[in-house]
C-alpha positions, 0 to 999 in steps of 0.5 A: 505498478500494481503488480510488482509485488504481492503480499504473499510473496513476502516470506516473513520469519517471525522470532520466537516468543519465549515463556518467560519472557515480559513481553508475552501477554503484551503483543496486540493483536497477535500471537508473534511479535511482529503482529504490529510492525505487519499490520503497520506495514498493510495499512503503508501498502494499502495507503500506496495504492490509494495514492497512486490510483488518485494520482492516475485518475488526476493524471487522466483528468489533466490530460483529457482537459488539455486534449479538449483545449487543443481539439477545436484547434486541430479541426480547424 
């Protein structure tokens, strides 16, 4: 799950900013116009991880509940 894919593996070709453009000073953040869509896209990959590791650590929870229901039972 975890290691799928990594973020450095993703080759990213950025377009080029021309000068007389009247987007030139707009780009927050960065100096290439995609900086917003990477960094919308880290915060989506981040927020995956954290969802999936809560999802397992529900999963464990469920399981050891119900593993500790049906113990008593299997030792008699």
């Amino acid at each position: 799950m975890f290691g799928l894919i990594g973020v450095d593996s993703v080759e990213i070709k950025y377009p080029s900013k021309e000068l007389e453009s009247r987007y030139t000073r707009v780009f927050p953040g960065g100096s290439h116009a995609t900086s917003v869509v990477e960094t919308v896209g880290m915060f989506l990959f981040a927020l995956y991880h954290v969802s999936t590791i809560i999802v397992l650590i529900n999963m464990l929870q469920s399981y050891l509940d119900i593993y500790g229901q049906f113990l008593p039972r299997l030792r008699a």
